[in-house]
C-alpha positions as CSV (number, residue, x, y, z in Angstrom):
1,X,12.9,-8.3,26.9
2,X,9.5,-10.2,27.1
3,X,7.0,-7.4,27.1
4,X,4.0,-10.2,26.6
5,X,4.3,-14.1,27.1
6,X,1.5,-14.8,23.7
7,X,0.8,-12.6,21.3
8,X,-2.1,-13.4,18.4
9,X,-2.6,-11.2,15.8
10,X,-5.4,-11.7,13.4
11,X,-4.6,-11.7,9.5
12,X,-1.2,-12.9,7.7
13,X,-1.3,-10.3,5.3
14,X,2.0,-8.1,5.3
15,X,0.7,-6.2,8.3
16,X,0.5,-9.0,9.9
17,X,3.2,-10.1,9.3
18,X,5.1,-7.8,9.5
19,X,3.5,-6.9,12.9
20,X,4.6,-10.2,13.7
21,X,8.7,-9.9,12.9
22,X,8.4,-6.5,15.3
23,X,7.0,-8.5,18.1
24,X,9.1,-11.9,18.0
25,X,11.3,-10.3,19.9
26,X,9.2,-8.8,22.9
27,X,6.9,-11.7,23.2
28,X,7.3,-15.7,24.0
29,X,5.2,-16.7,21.7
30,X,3.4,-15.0,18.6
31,X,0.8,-16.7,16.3
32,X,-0.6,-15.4,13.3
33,X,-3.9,-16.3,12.5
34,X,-5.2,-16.5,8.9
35,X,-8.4,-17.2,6.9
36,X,-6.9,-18.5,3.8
37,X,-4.8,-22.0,3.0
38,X,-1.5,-21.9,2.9
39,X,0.3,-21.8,-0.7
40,X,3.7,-23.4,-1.3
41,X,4.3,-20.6,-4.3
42,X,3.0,-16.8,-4.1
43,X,-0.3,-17.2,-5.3
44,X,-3.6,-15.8,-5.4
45,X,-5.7,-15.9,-2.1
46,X,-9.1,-14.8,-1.5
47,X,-7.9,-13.0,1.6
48,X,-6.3,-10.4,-0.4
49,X,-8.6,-9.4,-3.9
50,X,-6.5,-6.2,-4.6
51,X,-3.6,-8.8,-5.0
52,X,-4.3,-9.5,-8.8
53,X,-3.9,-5.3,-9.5
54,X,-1.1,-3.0,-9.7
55,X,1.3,-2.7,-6.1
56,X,4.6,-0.6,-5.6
57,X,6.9,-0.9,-2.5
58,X,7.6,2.9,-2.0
59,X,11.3,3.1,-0.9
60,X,10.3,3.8,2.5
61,X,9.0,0.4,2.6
62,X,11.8,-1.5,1.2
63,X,14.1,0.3,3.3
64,X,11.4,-0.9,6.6
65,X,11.4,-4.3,5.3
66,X,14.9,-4.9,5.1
67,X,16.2,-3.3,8.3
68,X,12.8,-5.8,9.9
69,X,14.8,-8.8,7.6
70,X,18.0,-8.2,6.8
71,X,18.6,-9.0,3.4
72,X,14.6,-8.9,2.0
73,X,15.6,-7.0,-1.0
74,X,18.0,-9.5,-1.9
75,X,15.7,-12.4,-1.1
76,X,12.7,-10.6,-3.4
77,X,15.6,-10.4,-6.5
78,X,16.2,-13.9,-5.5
79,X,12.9,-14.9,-6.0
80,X,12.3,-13.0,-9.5
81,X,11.7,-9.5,-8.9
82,X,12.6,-7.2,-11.8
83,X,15.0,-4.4,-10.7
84,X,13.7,-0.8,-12.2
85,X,16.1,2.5,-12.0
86,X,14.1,5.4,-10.9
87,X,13.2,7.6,-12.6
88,X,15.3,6.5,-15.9
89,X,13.1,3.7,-16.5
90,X,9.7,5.3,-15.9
91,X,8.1,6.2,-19.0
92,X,5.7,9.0,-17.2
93,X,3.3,11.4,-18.4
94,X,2.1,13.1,-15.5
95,X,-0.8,15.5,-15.1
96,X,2.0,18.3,-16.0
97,X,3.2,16.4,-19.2
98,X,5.8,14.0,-19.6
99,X,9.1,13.6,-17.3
100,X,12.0,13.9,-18.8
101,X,14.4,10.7,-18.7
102,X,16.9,11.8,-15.9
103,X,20.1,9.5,-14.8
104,X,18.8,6.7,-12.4
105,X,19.0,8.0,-9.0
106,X,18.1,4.8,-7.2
107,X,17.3,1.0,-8.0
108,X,14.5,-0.8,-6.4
109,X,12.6,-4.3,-6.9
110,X,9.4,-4.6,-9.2
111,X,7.4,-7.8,-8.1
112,X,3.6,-8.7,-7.8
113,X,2.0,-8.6,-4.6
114,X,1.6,-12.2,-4.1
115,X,5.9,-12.5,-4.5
116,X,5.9,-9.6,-1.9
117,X,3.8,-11.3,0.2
118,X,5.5,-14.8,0.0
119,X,8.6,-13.9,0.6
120,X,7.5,-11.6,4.1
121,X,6.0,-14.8,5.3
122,X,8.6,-17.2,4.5
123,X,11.0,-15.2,6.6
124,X,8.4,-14.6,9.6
125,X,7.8,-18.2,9.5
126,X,11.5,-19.1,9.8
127,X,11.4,-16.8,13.4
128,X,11.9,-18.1,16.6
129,X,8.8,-18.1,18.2
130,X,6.3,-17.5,15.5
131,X,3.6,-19.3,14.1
132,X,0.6,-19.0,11.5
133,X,-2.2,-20.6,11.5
134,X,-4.1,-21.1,8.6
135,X,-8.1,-21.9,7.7
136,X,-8.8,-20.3,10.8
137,X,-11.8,-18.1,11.3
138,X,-11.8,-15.0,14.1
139,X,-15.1,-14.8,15.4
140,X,-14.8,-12.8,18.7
141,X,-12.6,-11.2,21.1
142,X,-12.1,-12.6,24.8
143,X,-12.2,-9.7,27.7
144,X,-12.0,-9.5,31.2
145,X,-12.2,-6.6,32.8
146,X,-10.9,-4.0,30.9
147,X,-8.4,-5.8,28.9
148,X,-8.6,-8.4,26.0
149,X,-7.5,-11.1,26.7
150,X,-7.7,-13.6,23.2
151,X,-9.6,-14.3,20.8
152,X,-12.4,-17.2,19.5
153,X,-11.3,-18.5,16.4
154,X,-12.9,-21.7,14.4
155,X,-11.9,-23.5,11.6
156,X,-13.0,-22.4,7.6
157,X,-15.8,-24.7,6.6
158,X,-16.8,-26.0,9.9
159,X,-15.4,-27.5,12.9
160,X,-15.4,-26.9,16.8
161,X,-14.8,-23.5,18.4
162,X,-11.2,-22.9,20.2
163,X,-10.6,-20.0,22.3
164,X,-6.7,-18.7,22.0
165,X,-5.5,-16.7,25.2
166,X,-3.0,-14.0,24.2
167,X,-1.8,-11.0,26.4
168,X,-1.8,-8.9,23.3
169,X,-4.3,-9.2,20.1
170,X,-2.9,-7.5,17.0
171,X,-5.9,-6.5,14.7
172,X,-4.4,-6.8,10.9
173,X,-7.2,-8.1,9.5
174,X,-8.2,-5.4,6.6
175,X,-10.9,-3.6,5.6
176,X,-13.3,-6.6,6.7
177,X,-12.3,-5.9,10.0
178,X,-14.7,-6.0,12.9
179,X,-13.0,-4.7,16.0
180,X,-15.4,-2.2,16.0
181,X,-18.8,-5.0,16.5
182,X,-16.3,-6.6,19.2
183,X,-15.8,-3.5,20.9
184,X,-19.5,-2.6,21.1
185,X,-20.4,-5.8,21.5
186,X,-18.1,-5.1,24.9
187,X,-19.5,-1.5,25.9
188,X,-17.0,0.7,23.7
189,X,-18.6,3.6,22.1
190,X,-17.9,3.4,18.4
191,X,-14.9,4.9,17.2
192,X,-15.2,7.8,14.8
193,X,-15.2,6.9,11.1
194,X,-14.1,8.7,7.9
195,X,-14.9,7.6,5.0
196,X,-13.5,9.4,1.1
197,X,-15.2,7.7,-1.8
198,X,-13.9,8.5,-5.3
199,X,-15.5,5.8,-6.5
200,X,-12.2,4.8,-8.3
201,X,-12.2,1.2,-10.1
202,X,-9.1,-1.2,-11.2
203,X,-9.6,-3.5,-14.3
204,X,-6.1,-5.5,-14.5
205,X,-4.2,-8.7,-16.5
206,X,-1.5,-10.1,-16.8
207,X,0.8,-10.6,-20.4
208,X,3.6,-12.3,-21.4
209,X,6.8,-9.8,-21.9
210,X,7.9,-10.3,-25.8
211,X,10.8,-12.2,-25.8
212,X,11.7,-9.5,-28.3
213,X,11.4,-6.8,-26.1
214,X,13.5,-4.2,-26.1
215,X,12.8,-0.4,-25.5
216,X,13.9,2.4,-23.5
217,X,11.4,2.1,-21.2
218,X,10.0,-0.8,-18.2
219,X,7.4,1.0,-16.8
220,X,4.5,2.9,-18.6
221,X,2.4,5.2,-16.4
222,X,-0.3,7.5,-17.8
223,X,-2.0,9.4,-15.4
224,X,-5.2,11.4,-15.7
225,X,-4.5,15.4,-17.0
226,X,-6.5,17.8,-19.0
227,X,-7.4,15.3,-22.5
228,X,-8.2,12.6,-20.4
229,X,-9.7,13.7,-16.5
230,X,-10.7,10.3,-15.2
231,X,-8.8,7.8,-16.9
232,X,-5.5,6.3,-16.1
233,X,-3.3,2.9,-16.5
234,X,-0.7,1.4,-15.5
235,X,2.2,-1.1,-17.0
236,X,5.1,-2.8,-14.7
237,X,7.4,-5.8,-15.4
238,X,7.3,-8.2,-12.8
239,X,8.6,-11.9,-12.1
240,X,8.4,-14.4,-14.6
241,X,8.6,-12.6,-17.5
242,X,5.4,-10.7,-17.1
243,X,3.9,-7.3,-17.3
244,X,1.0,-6.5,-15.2
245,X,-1.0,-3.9,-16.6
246,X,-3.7,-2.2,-14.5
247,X,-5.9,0.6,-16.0
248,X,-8.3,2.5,-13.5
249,X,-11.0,5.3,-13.6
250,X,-12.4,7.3,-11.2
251,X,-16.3,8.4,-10.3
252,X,-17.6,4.6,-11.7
253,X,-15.8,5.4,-15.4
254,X,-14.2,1.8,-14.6
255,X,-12.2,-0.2,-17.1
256,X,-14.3,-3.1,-18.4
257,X,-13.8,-6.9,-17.9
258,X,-14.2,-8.1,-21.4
259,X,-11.1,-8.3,-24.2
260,X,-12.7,-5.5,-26.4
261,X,-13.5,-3.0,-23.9
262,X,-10.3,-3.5,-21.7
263,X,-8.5,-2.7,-24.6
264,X,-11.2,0.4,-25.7
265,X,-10.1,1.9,-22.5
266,X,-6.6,1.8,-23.1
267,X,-6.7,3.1,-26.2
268,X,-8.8,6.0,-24.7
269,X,-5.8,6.7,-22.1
270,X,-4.5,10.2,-22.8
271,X,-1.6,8.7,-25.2
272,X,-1.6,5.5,-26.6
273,X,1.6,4.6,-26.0
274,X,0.1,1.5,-23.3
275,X,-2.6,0.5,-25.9
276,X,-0.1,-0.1,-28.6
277,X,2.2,-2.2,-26.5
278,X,-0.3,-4.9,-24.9
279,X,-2.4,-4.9,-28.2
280,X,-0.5,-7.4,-29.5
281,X,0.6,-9.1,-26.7
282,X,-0.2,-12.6,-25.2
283,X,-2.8,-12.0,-22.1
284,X,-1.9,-14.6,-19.5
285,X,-5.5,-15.1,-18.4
286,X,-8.4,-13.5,-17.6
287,X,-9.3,-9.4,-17.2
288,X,-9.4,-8.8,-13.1
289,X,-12.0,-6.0,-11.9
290,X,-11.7,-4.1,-8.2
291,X,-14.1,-1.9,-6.7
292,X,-13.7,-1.4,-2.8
293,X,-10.8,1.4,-2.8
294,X,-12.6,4.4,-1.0
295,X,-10.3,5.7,1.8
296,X,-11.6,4.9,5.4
297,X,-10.1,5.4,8.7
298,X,-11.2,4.3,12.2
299,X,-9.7,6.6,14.8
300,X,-10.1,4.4,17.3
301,X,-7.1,6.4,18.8
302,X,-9.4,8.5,20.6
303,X,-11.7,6.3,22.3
304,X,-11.8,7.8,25.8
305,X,-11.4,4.6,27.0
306,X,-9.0,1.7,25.1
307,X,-8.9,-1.6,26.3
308,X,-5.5,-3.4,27.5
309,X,-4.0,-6.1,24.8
310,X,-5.6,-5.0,21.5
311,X,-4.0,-2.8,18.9
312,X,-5.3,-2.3,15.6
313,X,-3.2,-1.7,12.3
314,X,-2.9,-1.4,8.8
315,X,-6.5,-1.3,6.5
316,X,-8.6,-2.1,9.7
317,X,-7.8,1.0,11.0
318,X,-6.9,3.3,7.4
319,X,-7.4,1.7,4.6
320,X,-6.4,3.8,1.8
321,X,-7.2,4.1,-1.9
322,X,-4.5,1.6,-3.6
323,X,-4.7,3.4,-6.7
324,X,-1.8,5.8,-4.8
325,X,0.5,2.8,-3.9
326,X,1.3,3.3,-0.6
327,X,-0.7,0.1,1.2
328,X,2.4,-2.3,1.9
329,X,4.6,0.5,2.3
330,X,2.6,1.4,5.2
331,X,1.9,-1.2,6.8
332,X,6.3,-2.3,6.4
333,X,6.8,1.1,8.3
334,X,3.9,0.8,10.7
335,X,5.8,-2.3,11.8
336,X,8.7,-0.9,12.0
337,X,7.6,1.9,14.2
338,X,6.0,-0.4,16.3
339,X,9.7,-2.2,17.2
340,X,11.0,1.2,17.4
341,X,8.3,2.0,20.1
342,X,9.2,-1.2,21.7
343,X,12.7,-0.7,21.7
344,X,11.9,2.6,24.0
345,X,10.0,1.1,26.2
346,X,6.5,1.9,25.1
347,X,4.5,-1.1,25.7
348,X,1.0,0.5,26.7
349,X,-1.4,-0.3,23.8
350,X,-3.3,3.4,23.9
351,X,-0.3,4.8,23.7
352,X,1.0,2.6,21.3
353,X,-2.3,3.0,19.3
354,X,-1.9,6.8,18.9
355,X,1.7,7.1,18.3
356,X,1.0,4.1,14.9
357,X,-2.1,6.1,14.1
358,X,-0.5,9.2,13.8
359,X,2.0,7.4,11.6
360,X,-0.7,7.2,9.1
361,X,-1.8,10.9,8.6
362,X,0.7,11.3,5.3
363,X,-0.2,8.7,3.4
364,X,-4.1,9.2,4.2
365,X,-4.0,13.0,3.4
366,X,-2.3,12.1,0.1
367,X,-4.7,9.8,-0.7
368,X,-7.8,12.0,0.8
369,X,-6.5,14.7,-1.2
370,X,-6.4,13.7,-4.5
371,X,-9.3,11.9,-4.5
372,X,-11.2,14.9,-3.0
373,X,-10.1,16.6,-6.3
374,X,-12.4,14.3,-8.4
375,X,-15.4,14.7,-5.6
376,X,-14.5,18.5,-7.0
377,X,-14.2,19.3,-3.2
378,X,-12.5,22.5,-2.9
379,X,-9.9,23.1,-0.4
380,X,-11.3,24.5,3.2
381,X,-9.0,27.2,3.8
382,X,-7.0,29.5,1.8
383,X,-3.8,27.6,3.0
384,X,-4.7,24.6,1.3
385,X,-5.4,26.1,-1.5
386,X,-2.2,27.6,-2.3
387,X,-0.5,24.5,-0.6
388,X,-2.2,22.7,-4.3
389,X,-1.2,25.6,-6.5
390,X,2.2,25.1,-4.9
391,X,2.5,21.4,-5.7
392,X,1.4,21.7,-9.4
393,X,4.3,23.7,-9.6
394,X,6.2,21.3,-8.4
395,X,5.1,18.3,-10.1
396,X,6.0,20.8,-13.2
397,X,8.9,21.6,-12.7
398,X,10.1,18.1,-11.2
399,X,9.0,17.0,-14.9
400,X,12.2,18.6,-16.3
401,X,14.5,19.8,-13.7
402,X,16.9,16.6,-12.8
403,X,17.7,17.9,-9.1
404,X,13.7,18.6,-8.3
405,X,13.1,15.3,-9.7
406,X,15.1,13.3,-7.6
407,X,13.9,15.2,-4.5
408,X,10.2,15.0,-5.5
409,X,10.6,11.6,-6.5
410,X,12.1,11.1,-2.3
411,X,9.2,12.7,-0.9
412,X,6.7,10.5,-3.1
413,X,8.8,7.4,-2.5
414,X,8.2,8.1,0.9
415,X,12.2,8.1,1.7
416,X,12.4,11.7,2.6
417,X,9.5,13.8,4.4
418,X,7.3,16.3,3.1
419,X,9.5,19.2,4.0
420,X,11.8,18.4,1.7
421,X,10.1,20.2,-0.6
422,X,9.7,23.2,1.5
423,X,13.6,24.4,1.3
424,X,14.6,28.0,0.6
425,X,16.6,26.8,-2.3
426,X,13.4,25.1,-4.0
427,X,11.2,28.1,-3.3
428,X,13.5,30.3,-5.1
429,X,13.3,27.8,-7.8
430,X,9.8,28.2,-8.1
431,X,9.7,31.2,-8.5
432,X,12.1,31.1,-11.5
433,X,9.8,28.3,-13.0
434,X,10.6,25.2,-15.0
435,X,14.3,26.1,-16.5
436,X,12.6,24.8,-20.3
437,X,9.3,23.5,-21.4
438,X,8.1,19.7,-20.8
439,X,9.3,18.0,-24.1
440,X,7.2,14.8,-25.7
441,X,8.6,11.7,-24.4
442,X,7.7,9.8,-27.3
């Protein structure tokens, strides 16, 4: 059924797009509009900066993806993506020591963002109904009343203004969003704002895979622990025979830009397992720096008053610290909560607004609460406090129990829920401790 006869939303990143597959169906028409030129290949665009670093899609947002396009996963192996076995493949030394290599319990894709990305909009371009728009600037929103009704848009480097009507505006536009000027600018109070700074940094560059190759391992991952308390990287295998290799620091200890002390910093890494295996490597172009990853969320969900046709989603409304890898998983189940909400009926946009809001509280309070740990922000309460204690012990013990493993790995994956990890069976565990000590991996 046709909830709305035009639909625009802003941005044609993948929560736009994907915002854009769960409302083909409820809407005439729905066009996508989008700052950057299109790209025939996935590509860099300025639109997206964090593109160029490290991304995951969590299970949870595969699984979103493909029931939103049937067959996605297949498409993204189609297209190059490099299939990894969790956790069999994972070379991991977590904050509790190294994991143990445990049977694969699942297979999913390994791909850059910009493949990601290309393939989401290829499909969404290929529905009935939609449309992108690219080179196109969004400069206002159109009210009347109390509802919005468009937006102004004009092209990139100059042209004339064009005003687009639409019964519903989608706000994906990122963390340059400015729904909340437009809404003052309209005689909204200003929405609450949180803001959790780390003051994490990404340095990141591509290398050729050897054609050589051939280890136990496809994915490094060497987090920060006891040695080492700021400083962590990052290696993947992704399409076209690459590994992507990001390196990150928290509190402004960021990896540096130039050859030398890119590689400093991964030798500093608390093992040098990742500095041994791109020191000799071919880089594939230049070292990439990031800086903008402090977690922010709007909560524009409890304005007293929310206009009709505008919803906001994705990093204009939380925009979380991607060092956690949970941005396109988010935004892939955002949308498909959104068709779920649809499907039921639910077509007011401040109750829609709430109900995709609320959809963001686990990913933001993992991400608030690890980085609040480097602020050295204790826990408020003496729940939370032992709520910590209690997952250290997990993250030890899922480090060499195979069965605590494959459910913590669920949970982080974002496949299973929190609770998971709550069971009588894995307190009791607990409480016995890990069955054997965390062994060295290498």
């Amino acid at each position: 059924m046709e909830r709305w006869y035009h639909v625009a939303v802003i941005g044609g990143g993948i929560a736009g797009l994907t915002a854009a597959i769960a409302l083909a169906g409820h809407a005439g028409r729905v066009t996508v509009v989008e700052r950057d030129a299109p790209a025939d290949d996935p590509g860099f665009r300025p639109g997206v900066p964090q593109s160029r670093h490290l991304h995951s899609l969590m299970g949870g947002g595969q699984r979103a993806l493909d029931e939103l396009l049937p067959g996605f996963t297949d498409e993204l192996y189609a297209a190059g993506a490099v299939p990894l076995r969790t956790p069999y493949d994972h070379l991991w030394l977590s904050p509790a020591g190294w994991c143990h290599r445990f049977a694969p319990s699942r297979t999913v894709p390994s791909a850059s963002r910009e493949l990601v990305e290309w393939v989401v909009r290829r499909r969404a371009e290929s529905l009935p109904g939609v449309r992108i728009r690219d080179r196109l600037e969004v400069t206002g929103l159109r009210a009347d009343g109390g509802g919005i009704t468009g937006v102004t848009v004009v092209p990139r480097g100059g042209g004339t203004t064009e005003e687009i009507a639409a019964d519903l505006v989608v706000d994906a536009s990122g963390r340059r969003s400015k729904t909340q000027e437009w809404l003052a600018s309209l005689g909204h109070d200003d929405a609450e704002t949180t803001l959790v700074d780390s003051r994490a940094g990404y340095g990141s560059r591509y290398y050729a895979m050897p054609a050589d190759f051939d280890d136990a391992w496809r994915v490094i991952s060497i987090q920060p622990g006891p040695s080492q308390p700021l400083r962590g990287g990052a290696l993947v295998p992704v399409e076209g025979g690459r590994w992507l290799v990001s390196l990150y620091g928290y509190l402004d200890d960021h990896p540096p830009t130039d050859e030398e002390g890119f590689l400093a910093f991964a030798a500093s890494l608390r093992h040098p397992v990742l500095y041994e295996t791109i020191r000799d490597a071919e880089p594939l172009g230049p070292i990439h720096g990031f800086r903008h990853m402090a977690n922010e969320r709007r909560y524009f969900e409890s304005l007293s008053a929310w206009p009709r046709g505008l919803l906001v989603i994705g990093d204009a409304t939380c925009a979380l610290n991607p060092v956690y890898a949970q941005g396109m998983s988010v935004a892939a189940m955002s949308a498909h909560r959104l068709r779920d909400l649809l499907h039921e009926g639910v077509d007011d946009c401040a109750t829609l607004q709430k109900e995709l809001a609320a959809g963001n509280d686990r990913a933001w309070h993992v991400a608030v609460g690890a980085d609040q740990a480097y602020l050295g922000e204790a826990p408020a309460d003496e729940e939370s406090r032992r709520s910590g204690e209690r997952m250290q012990r997990l993250l030890e013990l899922a480090m060499v129990d195979a069965e605590v493993n494959s459910t913590f790995f669920d949970v982080m994956m974002m496949l299973a829920e929190p609770d998971a990890l709550d069971t009588p069976e894995l307190t009791a565990r607990l409480a016995q401790g890990p069955a054997r000590p965390p062994a060295a991996r290498l």
